[in-house]
MDAnalysis code that builds the backbone (N, CA, C; Angstrom):
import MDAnalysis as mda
import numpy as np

u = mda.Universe.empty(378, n_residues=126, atom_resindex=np.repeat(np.arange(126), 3), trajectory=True)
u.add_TopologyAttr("name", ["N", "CA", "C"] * 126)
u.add_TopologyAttr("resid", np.arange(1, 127))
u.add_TopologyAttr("resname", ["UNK", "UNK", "UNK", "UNK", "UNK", "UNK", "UNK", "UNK", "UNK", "UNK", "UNK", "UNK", "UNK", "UNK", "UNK", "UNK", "UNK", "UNK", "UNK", "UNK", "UNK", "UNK", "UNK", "UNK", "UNK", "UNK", "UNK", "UNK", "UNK", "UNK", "UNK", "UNK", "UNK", "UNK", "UNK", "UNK", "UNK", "UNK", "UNK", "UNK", "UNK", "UNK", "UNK", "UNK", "UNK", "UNK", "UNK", "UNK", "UNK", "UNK", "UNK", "UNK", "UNK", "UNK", "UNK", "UNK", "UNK", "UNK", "UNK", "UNK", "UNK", "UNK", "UNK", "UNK", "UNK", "UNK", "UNK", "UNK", "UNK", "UNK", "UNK", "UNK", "UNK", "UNK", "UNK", "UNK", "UNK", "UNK", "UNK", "UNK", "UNK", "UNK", "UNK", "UNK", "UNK", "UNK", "UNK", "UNK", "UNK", "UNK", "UNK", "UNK", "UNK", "UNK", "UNK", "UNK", "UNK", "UNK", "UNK", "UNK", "UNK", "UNK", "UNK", "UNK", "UNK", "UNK", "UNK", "UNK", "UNK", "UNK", "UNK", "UNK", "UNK", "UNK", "UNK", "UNK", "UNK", "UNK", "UNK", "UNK", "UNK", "UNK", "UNK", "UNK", "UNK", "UNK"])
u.atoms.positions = np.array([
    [-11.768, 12.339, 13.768],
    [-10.645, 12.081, 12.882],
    [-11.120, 11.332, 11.637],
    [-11.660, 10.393, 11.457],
    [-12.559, 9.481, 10.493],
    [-13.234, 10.542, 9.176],
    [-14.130, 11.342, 10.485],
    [-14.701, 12.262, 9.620],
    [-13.813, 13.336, 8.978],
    [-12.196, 13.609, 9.354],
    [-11.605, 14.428, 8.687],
    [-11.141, 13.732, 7.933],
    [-10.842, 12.056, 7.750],
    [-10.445, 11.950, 7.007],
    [-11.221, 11.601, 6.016],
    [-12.288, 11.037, 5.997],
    [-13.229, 10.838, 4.559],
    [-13.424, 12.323, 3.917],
    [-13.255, 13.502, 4.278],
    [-12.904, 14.934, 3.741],
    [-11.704, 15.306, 3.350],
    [-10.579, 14.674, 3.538],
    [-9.146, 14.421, 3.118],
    [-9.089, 15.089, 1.099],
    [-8.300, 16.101, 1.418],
    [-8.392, 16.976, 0.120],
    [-9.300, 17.839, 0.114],
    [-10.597, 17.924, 0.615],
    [-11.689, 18.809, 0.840],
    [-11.330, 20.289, 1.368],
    [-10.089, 20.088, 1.888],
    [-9.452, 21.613, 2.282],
    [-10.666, 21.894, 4.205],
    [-10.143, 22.656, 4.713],
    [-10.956, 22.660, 5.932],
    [-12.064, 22.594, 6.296],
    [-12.718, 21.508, 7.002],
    [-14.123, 21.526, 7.659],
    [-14.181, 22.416, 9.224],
    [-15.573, 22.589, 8.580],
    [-16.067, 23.724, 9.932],
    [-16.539, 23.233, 10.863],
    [-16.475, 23.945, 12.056],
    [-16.752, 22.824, 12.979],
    [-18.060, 22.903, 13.303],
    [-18.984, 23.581, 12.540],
    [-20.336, 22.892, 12.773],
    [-20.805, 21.887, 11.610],
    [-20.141, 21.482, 10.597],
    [-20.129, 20.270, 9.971],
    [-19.917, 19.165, 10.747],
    [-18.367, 19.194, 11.235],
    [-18.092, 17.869, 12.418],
    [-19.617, 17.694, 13.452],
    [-19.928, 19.067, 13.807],
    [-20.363, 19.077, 15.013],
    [-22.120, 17.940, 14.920],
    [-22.382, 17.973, 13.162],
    [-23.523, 16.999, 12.793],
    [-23.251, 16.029, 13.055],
    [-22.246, 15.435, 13.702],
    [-22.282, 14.312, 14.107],
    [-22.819, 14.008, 15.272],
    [-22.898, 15.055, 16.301],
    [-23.849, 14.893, 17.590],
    [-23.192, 14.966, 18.348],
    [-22.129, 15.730, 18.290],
    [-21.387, 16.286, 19.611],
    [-21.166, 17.725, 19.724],
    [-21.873, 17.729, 21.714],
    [-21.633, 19.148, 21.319],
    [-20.236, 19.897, 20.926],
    [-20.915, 21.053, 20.682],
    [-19.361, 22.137, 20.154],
    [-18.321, 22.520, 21.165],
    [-18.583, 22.565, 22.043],
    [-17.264, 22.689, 23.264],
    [-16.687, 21.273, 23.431],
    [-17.420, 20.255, 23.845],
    [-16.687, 18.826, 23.895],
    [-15.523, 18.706, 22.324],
    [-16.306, 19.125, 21.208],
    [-15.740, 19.196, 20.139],
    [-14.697, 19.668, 20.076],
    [-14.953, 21.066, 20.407],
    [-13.737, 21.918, 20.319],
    [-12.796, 21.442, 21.324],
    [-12.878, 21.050, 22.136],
    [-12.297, 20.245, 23.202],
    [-10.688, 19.268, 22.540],
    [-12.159, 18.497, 21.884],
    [-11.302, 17.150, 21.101],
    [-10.306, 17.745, 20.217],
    [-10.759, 18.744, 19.379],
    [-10.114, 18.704, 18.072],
    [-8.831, 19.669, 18.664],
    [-8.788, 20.659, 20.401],
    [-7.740, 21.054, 20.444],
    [-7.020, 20.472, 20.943],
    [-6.663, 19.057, 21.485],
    [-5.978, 18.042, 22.035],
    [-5.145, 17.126, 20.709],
    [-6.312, 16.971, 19.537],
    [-5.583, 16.663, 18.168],
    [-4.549, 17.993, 17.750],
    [-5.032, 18.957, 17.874],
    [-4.038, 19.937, 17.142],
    [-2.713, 19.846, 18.289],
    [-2.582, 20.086, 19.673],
    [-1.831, 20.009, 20.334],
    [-1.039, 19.152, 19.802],
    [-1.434, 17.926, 19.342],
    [-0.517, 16.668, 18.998],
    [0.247, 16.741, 17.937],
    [-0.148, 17.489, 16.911],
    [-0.080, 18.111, 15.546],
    [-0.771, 17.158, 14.483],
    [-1.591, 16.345, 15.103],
    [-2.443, 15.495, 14.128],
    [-3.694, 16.387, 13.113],
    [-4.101, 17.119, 13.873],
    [-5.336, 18.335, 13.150],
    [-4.540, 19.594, 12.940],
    [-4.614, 20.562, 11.888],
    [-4.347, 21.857, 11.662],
    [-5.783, 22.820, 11.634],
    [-5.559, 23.983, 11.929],
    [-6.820, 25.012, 12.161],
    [-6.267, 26.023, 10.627],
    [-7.996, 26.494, 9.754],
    [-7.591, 27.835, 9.031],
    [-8.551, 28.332, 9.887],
    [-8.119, 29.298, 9.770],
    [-8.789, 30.680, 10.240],
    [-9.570, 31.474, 9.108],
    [-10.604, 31.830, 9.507],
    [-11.569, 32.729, 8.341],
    [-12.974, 32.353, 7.928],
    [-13.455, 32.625, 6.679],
    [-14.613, 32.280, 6.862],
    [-14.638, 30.770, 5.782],
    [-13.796, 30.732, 5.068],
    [-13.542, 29.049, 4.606],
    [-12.740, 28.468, 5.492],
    [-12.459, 28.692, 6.801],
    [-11.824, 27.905, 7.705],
    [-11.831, 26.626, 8.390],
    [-11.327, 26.474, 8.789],
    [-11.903, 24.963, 9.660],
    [-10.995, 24.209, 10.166],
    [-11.285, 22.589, 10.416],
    [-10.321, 21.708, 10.492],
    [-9.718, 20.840, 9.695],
    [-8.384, 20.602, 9.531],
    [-8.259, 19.083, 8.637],
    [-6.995, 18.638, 9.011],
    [-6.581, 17.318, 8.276],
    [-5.591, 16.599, 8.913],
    [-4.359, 16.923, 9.010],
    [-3.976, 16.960, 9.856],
    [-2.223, 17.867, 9.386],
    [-1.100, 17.059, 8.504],
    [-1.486, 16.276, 8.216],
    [-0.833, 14.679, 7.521],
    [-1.532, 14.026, 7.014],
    [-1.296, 13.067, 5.662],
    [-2.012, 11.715, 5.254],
    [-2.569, 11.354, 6.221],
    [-3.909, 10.522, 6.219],
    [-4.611, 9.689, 7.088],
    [-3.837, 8.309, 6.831],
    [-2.805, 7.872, 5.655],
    [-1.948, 6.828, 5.946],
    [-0.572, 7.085, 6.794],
    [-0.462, 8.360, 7.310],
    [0.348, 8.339, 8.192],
    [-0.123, 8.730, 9.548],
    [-1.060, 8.623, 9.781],
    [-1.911, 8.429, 11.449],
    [-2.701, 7.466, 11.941],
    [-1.681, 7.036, 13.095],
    [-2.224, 6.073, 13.749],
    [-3.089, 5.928, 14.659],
    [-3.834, 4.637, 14.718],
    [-4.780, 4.864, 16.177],
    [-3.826, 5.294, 17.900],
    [-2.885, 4.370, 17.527],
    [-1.851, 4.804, 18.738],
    [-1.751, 6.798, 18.674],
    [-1.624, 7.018, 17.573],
    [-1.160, 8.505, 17.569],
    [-2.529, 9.296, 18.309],
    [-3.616, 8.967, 17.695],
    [-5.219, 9.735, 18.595],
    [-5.237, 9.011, 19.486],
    [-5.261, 7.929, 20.390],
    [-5.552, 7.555, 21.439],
    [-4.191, 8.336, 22.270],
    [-3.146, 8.497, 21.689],
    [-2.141, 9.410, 23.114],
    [-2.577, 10.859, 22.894],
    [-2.963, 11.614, 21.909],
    [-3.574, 12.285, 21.900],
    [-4.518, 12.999, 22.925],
    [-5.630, 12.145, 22.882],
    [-6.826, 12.107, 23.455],
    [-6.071, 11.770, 24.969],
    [-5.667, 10.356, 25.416],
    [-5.217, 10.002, 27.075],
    [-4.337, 10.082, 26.976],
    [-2.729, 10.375, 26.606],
    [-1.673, 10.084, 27.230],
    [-1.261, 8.854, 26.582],
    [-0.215, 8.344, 26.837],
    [0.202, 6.756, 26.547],
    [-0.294, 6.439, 27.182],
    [-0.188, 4.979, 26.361],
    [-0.920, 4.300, 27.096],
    [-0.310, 2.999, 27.951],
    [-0.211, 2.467, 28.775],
    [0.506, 2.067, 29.705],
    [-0.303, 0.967, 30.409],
    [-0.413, -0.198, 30.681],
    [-1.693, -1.383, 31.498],
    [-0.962, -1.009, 32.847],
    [-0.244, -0.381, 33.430],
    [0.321, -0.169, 35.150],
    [1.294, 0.900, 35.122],
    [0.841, 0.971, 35.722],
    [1.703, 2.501, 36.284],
    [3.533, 2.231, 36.006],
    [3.782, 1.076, 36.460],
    [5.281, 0.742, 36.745],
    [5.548, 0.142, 35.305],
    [4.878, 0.432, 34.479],
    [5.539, 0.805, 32.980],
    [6.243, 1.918, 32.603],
    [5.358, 2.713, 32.752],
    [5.546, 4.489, 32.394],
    [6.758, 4.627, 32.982],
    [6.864, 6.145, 32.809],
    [8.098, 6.336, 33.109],
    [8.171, 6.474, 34.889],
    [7.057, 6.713, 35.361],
    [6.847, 6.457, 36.794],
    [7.238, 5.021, 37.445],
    [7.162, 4.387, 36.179],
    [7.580, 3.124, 36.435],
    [9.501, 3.126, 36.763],
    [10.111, 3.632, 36.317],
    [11.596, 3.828, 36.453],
    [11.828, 4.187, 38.089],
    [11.144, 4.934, 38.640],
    [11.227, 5.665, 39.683],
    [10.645, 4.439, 41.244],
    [9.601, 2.933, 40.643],
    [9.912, 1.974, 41.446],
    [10.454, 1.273, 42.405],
    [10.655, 1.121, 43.354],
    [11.925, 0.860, 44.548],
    [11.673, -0.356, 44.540],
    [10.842, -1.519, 43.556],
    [10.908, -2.990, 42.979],
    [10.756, -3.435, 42.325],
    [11.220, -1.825, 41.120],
    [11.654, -2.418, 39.582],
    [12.330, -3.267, 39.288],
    [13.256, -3.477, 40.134],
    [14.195, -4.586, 39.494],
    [13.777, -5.947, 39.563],
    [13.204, -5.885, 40.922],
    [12.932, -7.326, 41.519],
    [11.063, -7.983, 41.160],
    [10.628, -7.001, 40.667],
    [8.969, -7.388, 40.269],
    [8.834, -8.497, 39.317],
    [8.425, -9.129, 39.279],
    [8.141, -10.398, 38.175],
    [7.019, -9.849, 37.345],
    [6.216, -9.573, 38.038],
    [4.729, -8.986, 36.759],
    [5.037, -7.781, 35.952],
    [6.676, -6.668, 36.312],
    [6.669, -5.602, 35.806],
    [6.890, -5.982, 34.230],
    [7.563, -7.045, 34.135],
    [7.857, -7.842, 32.985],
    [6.374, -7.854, 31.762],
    [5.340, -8.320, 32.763],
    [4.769, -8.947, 31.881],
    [3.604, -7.880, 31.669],
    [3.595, -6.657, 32.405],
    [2.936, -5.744, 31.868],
    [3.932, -4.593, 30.925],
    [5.062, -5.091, 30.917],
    [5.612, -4.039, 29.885],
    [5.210, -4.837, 28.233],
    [5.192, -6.094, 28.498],
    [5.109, -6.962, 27.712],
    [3.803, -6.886, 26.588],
    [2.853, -6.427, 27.424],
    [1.526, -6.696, 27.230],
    [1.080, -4.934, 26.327],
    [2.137, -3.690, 27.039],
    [1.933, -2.692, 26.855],
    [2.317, -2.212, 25.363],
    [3.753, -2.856, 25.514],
    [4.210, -2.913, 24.070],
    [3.383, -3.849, 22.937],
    [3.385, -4.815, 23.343],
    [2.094, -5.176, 21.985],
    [0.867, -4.933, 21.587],
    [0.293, -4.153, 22.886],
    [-1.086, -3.343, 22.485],
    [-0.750, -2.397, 21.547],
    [0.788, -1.387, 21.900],
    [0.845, -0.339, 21.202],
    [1.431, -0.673, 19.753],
    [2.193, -1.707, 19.602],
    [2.415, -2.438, 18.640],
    [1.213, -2.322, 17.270],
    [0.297, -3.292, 18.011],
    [-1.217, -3.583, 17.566],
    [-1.598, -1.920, 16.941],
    [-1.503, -1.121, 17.869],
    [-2.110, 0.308, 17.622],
    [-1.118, 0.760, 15.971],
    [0.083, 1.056, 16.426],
    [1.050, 1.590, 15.561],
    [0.414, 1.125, 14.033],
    [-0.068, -0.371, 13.931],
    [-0.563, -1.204, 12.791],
    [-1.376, -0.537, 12.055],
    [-2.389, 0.273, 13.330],
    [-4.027, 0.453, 12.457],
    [-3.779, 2.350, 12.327],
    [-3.836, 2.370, 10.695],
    [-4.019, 3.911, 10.216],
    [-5.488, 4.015, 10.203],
    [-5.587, 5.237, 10.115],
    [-6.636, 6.336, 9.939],
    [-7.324, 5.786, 8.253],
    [-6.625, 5.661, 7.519],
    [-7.144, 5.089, 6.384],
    [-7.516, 3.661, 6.313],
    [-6.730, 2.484, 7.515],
    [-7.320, 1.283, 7.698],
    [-8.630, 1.580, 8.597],
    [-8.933, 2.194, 8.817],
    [-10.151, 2.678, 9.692],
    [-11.418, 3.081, 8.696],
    [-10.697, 3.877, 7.470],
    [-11.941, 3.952, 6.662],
    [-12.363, 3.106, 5.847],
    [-11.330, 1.606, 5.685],
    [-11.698, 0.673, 4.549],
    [-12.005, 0.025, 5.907],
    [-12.152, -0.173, 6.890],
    [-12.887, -1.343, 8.414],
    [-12.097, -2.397, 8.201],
    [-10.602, -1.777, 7.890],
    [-9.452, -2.970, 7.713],
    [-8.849, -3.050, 8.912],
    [-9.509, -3.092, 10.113],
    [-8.364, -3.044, 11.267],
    [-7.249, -3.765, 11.657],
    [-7.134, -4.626, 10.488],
    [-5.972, -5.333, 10.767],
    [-4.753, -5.006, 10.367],
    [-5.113, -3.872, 9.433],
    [-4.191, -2.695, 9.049],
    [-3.264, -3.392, 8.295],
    [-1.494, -3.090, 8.590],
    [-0.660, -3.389, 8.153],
    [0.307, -4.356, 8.763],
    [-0.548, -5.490, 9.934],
    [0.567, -6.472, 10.472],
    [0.241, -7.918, 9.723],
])
């Protein structure tokens, strides 16, 4: 993502450009179809084809590629929505303090863009 975005306007990279970064091309292709799933990456097709961002890199978050890539993200299970389904949701004392903990990680995340990533501003926008 970094690398699509320092190409941002460049119109589509190929994926054996990305792939100079030292990953192989299936893991690659891997990654970049889990970003498109998300609608964070768009694909052209052809022989100027490639990848690029489907949006500003000031409107993508680290939260947005990390659910991407895993899923939400969640510190216990009895957050998620598996968490609803609990038979001592109500009565748990720690469910509290890992919802607590979950929301301000993602908080934290929501903060840091794709473009605070390329100035190594991770402190982003809080």
């Amino acid at each position: 993502m970094i690398y699509l975005a320092q190409h941002e306007g460049e119109g589509p990279q190929p994926l054996k450009n990305i792939a100079e970064l030292g990953m192989p091309d299936q893991y690659l292709e891997q990654l970049l179809g889990n970003l498109r799933r998300a609608g964070l990456v768009t694909t052209v097709r052809g022989a100027q084809g490639g990848y690029q961002l489907s949006r500003s890199a000031d409107e993508i978050t680290a939260r947005h590629i990390i659910e991407a890539m895993e899923g939400p993200l969640n510190l216990s299970e009895c957050v998620g929505e598996a968490g609803h389904t609990c038979p001592r949701g109500g009565q748990c004392t720690a469910r509290g303090v890992w919802a607590y903990l979950t929301d301000e990680i993602n908080g934290l995340l929501d903060g840091i863009t794709l473009s605070n990533m390329l100035k190594n501003d991770i402190k982003g926008d809080m």
